[in-house]
C-alpha positions as a Python dict, from the first residue, in 0.01 Angstrom:
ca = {
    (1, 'X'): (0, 0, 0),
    (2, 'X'): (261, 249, -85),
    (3, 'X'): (97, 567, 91),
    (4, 'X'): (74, 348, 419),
    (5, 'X'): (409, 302, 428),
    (6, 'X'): (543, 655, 309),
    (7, 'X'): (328, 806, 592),
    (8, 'X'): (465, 513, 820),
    (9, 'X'): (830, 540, 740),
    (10, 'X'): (763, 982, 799),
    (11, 'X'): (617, 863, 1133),
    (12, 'X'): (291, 1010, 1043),
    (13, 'X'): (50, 722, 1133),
    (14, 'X'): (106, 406, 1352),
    (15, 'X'): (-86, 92, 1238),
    (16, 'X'): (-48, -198, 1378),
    (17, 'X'): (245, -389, 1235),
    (18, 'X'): (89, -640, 1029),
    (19, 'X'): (-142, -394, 864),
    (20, 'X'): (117, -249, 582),
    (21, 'X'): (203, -588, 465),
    (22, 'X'): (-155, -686, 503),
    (23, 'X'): (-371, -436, 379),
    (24, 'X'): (-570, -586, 47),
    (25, 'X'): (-771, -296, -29),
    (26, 'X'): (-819, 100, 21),
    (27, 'X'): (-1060, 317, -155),
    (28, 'X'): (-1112, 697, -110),
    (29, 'X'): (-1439, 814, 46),
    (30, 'X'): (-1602, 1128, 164),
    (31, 'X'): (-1595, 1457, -43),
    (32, 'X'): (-1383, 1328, -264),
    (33, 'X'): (-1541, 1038, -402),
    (34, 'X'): (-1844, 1226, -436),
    (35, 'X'): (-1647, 1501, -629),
    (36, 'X'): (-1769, 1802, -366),
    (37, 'X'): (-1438, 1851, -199),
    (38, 'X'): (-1287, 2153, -161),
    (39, 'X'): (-932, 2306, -155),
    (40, 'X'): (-955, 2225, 269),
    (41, 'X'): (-1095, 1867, 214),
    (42, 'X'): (-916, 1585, 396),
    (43, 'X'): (-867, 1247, 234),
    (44, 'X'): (-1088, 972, 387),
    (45, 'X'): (-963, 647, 306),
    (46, 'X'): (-1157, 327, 401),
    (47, 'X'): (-995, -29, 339),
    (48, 'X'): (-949, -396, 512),
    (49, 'X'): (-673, -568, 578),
    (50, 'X'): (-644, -978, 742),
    (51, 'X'): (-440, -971, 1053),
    (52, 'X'): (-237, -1298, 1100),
    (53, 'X'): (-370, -1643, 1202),
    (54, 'X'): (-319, -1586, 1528),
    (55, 'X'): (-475, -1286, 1591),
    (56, 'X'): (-789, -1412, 1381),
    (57, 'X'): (-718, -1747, 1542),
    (58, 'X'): (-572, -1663, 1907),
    (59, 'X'): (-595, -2069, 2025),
    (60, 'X'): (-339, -2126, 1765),
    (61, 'X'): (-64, -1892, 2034),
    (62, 'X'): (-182, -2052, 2347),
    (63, 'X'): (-459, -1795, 2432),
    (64, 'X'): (-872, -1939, 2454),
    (65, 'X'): (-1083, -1625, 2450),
    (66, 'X'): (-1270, -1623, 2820),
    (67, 'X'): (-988, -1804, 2970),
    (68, 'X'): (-680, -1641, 3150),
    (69, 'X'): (-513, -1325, 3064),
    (70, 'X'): (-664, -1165, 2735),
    (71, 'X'): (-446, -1030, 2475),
    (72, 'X'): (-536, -732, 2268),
    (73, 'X'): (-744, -801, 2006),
    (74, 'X'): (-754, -641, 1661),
    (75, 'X'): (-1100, -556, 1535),
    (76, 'X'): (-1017, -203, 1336),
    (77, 'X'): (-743, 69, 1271),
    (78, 'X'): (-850, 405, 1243),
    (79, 'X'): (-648, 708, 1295),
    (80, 'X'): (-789, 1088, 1191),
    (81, 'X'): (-596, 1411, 1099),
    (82, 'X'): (-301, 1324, 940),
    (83, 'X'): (-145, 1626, 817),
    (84, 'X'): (132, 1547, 489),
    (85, 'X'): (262, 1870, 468),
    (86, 'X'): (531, 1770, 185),
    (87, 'X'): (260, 1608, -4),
    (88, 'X'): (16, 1926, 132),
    (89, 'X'): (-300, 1691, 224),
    (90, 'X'): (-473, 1521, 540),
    (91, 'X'): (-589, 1210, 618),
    (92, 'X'): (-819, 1026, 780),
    (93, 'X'): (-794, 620, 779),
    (94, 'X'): (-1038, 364, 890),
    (95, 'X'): (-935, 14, 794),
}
């Protein structure tokens, strides 16, 4: 996803690092989709993304869930209010 990585390299947002590479699929939501926005409307963007095996499969690194020290997990990314002021828009993401 281009726009994930423009706003990533202009340290705008800060997804986790798989998610750039591994985002399949991001649709626009909110005002805009329903055509009501106005000239102050953010951009929602909704999407999904599949993290790598061994985050979906953490046994595969050496970690059973319940057992020992627990890793982060990843279950969503969302991050509101990102202000593009070259590209004059906002953001909000939820993947």
């Amino acid at each position: 996803m281009q726009l994930l990585k423009r706003l990533k390299d202009k340290d705008l947002i800060s997804p986790p690092k798989f998610l750039i590479n591994n985002c399949h699929y991001v649709t626009i939501m909110g005002s805009v989709a329903y055509g009501c926005s106005s000239d102050t409307s953010d951009n929602d963007l909704y999407g999904f993304c599949i993290p790598n095996k061994e985050i979906i499969f953490p046994h595969l690194s050496g970690h059973i869930p319940g057992f020992g020290k627990q890793g982060n997990r990843f279950d969503q990314w969302q991050q509101h209010h990102i202000e593009d002021k070259e590209a004059n828009k906002s953001y909000d993401f939820s993947m």
